[in-house]
Each structure stands twice: as C-alpha cells, then as structure tokens.
C-alpha positions in Angstrom: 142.7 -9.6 24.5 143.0 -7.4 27.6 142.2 -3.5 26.9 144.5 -1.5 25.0 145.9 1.1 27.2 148.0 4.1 25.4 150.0 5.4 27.9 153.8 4.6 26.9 152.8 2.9 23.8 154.0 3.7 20.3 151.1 4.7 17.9 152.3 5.5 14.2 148.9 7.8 12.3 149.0 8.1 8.8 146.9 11.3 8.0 147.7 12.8 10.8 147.9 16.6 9.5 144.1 17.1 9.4 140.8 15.8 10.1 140.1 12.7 12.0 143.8 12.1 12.2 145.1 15.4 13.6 141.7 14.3 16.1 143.5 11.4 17.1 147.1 12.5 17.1 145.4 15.2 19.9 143.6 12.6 21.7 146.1 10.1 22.1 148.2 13.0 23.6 145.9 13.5 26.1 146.4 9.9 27.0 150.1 10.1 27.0 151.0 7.9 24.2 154.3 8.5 22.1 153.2 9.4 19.0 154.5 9.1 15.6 152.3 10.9 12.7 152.7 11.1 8.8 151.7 13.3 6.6 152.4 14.3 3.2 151.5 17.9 4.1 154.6 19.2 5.9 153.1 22.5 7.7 149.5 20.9 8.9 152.0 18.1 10.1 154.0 20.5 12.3 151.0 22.6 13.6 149.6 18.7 14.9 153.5 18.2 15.9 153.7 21.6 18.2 149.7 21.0 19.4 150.1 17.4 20.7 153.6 18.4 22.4 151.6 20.6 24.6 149.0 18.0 25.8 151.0 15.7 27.5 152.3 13.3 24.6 155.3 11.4 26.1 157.2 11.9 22.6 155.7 13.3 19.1 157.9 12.9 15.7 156.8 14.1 12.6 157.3 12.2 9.6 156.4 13.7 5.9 155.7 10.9 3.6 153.5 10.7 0.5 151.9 7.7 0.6 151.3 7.8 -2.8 154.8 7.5 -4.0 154.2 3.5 -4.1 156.7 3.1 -1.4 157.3 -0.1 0.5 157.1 1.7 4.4 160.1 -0.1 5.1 162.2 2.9 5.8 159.4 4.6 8.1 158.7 0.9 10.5 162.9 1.3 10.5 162.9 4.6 11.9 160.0 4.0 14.1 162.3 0.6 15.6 165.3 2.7 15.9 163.9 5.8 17.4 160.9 3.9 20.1 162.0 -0.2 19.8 158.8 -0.8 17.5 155.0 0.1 17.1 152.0 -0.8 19.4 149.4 0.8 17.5 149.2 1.7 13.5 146.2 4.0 12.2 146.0 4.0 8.8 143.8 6.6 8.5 145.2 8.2 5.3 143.1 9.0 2.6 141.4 11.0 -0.8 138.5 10.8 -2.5 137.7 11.1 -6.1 133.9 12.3 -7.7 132.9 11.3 -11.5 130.9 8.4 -12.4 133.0 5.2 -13.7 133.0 6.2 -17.4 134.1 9.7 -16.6 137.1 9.1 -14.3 140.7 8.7 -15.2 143.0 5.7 -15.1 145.5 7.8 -14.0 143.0 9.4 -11.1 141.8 6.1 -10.3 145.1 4.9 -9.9 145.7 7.6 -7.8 143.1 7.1 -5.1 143.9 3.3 -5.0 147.2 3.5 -4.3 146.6 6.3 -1.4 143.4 4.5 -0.5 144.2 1.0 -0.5 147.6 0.2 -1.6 149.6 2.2 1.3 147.2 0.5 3.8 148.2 -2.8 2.8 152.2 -1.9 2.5 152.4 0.1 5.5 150.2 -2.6 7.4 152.9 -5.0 6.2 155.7 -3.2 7.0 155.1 -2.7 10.8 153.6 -6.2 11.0 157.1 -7.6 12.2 156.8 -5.1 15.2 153.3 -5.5 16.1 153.7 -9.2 16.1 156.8 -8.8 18.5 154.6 -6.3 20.6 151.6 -9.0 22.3 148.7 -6.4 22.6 149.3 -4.3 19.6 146.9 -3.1 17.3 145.7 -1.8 13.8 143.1 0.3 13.0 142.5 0.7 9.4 139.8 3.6 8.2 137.2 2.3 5.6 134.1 4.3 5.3 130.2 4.6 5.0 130.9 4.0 1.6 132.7 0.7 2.5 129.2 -0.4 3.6 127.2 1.1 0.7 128.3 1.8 -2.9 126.6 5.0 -4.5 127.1 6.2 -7.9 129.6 8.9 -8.8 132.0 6.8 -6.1 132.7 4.1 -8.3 136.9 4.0 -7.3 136.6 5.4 -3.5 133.3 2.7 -2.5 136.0 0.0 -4.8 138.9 1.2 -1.7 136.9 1.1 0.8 135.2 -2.3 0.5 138.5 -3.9 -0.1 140.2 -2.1 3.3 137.3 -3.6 4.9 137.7 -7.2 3.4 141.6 -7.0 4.1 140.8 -5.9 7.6 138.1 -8.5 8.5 141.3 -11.6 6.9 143.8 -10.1 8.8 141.7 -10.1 12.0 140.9 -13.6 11.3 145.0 -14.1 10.5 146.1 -12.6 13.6 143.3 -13.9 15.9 145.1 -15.3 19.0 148.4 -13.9 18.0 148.2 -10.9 20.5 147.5 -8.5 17.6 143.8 -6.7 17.2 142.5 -5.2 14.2 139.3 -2.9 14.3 138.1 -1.4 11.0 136.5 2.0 11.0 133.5 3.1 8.8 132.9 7.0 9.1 129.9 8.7 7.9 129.2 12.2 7.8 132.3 13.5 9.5 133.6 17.1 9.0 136.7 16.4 7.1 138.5 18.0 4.1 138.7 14.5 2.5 135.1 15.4 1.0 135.4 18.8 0.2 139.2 18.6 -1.0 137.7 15.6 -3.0 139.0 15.6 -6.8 136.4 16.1 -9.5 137.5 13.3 -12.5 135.9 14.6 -15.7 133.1 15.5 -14.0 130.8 18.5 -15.0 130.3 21.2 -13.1 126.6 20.3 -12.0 128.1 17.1 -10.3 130.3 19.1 -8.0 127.5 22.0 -7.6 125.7 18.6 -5.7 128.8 17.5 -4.4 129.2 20.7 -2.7 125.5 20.8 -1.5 125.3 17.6 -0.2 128.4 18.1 1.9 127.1 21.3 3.7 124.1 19.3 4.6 125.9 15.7 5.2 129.3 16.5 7.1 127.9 17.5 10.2 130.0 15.0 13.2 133.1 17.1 14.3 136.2 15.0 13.8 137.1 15.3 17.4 134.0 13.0 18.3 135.0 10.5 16.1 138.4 10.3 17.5 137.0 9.6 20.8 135.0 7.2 19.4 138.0 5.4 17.8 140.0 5.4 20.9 137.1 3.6 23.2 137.0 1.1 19.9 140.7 0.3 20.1 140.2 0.4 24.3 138.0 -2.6 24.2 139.5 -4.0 20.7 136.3 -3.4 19.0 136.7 -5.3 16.1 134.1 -2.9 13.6 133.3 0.4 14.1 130.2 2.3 12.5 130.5 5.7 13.0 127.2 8.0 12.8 123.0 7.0 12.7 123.6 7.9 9.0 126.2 5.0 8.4 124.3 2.7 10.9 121.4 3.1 9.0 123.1 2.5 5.4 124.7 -0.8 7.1 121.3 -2.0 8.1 120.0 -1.0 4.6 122.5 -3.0 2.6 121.8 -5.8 5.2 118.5 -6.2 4.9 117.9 -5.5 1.2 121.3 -6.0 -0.5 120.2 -5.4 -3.9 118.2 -2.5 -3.7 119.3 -0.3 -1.0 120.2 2.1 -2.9 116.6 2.4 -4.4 115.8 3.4 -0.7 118.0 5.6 0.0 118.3 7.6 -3.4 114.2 8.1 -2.6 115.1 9.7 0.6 118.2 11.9 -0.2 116.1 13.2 -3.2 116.9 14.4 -6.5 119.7 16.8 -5.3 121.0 14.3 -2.9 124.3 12.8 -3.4 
C-alpha cells in the first residue's frame, strides 16, 4: 500500500479527550487532517476540540459517546458519512483498566472493562468498515498494550482485552490484505496516561493499590505526545505492529523466547514491590 498521507483525510479517535488520544487528535492537526474525536468526557473533549482548531486541522467535530453503553456505532459512522463522505482512518484508542487479581474482581467490573476495552473496538471497527472499504488507502489503528504481549497477575481482565484486540487486529489485517485497507496494532508500555492511574481497584486491598500507585510513578515515564508521533510514522508507512517503549520490547522478546516462564524473569527484576 502507498503511504498514508493525512492531509484532507477523515480520521475518527476514540479517546480522544486525554492521553495518547488527545496526543494524536493534536498531531494529526498539525498535519492538517479533518478530525473527528469521541469521548465520553464532554469538557476534556472540547478543551482537545478548541486546541486542535488552532493547529491547523482542516475541520475538528466533537462527538461525546460512551463507549460503554453497548452501542452498535452505527449512528456515529452515519454522522461521520453525512458530515465528511466517510472515514479514512479509525483509532480506536479508547480504553480503562481494572486492578484486583481474578478471584477478587467483579463480574460486573469485568464486564465493564470488556465492553470499553474490547467490545467497542470490535463494533465501532465494524461500523466504519463500509467506509473504509469504499475509501482504498484507509486505515485502522487499534490500541492493545504491553500487556497484550505479557499477562501479569492483578491484570487478569485488562491482559484478557488486550490479547484479544491484538488477535482481532492481526485476522482483520489478514481479512483486508489486498483490499486497500491497513490495520496496525499498537502495544504501549510505560506511557504517561491517566488510564493507569484512573485505573479502578476491584475488591482489591489497599496494599495492592499502595503498589499500583508506586509502580506507576516509577513505570509511566514516555510522554504521550511521543507516542503519538510514533503512531503517526506507523500508520505513514502502514506499519502493521507497533511496540512502543525498550520496556514493552523487552517483555515481547521475553514472552518470545521463554513463553512459559517469562514472568519468572521479569517478577525477579521488578522485585517484590514491583507490579
């Protein structure tokens, strides 16, 4: 596929409102694209709205969704069609995280962080695919994680979402392969973001979130804004897997080379206070 090039082009962010996806919504401004960004968070949303305005964005449009409602996305891929003729690049870069080992978590707060986490990717992916597919050299980027690559305990539901984004990324890459569509899944580690912090604790005990605390003071150090750029030279080239950070390189290597004990390894070297 020939590089993607933003200028003029449609790209719908889920996310947007904060974090990596306000990043993006900036960046993409920058390179002039018309941007369309979600958010369930109304005010972050317009703050992102007013800043990408300013920064050269042919059009910005501001659309507050909870993609947790379990929605079908229909009505937002309409609006987008009506208002710009379609989408050329979806982000889904939407989503929470959850801390508690298996036993202690909720139903009702797993179910929560799967249908944010996973299910919204899959229905909002579905409900642009019509306009992508009508688009030759669209694109979707769809945001797993470091712990899409390596499955710690106490993440039991959010490692669960994030390996299954990945696996529904790599088949619909395969799928669309030759159909002018890319797809390039996105595994962050050790980005800045409130999805950490703002992370909800499920039954879990107040020493658990004491180390969940420490661990992100000393773990999220990579500013959002450089992954961004890093996300926007993957989608450039149509990148088709993006590891983000030496820490989330290093855990992809780990679980490559010693699938069954890689967590042995790296529990020895974050410690006993580590994650």
């Amino acid at each position: 596929m020939q590089r993607f090039a933003f200028a003029g082009r449609t790209c719908v962010i889920t996310g947007a409102a904060g974090g990596i996806g306000a990043a993006l919504a900036l960046d993409l401004a920058r390179h002039h694209a018309v941007l369309v960004l979600v958010d369930r968070d109304a005010d972050g949303l317009a703050r992102v709205v007013d800043a990408a305005r300013g920064l050269g964005a042919q059009a910005v449009s501001g659309e507050v969704v909870d993609l947790g409602d379990g929605g079908d996305r229909l009505d937002l891929a309409a609006a987008v069609e009506a208002r710009h003729g379609g989408a050329d690049l979806l982000v889904n870069n939407a989503g929470v995280a959850l801390g508690g080992t298996f036993e202690q978590v909720s139903m009702a707060d797993h179910d929560w962080l799967m249908a944010i986490n996973l299910t919204a990717v899959v229905r909002t992916t579905k409900a642009f695919l019509p306009q992508l597919l009508a688009r030759p050299g669209s694109h979707v980027v769809n945001m797993s994680s470091l712990f899409g690559l390596v499955a710690p305990p106490g993440q039991v539901a959010y490692a669960t979402s994030k390996f299954a984004v990945r696996g529904f990324s790599e088949a619909l890459r395969h799928e669309l392969a030759g159909r002018g569509v890319g797809v390039t899944v996105v595994h962050p580690g050790g980005v800045r973001t409130n999805i950490a912090v703002n992370a909800r604790l499920s039954g879990a005990d107040g020493k658990l979130a004491e180390q969940t605390r420490k661990f992100n003071e000393k773990a999220l150090t990579m500013p959002p804004e450089q992954a961004a750029r890093l996300i926007v030279a993957a989608v450039r080239s149509r990148k088709p897997r993006l590891v983000i950070s030496r820490a989330a390189k290093a855990g992809d290597l780990l679980a490559r080379v010693t699938p069954g004990h890689y967590w042995d390894v790296i529990a020895r070297l974050l410690g006993p206070h580590g994650l």
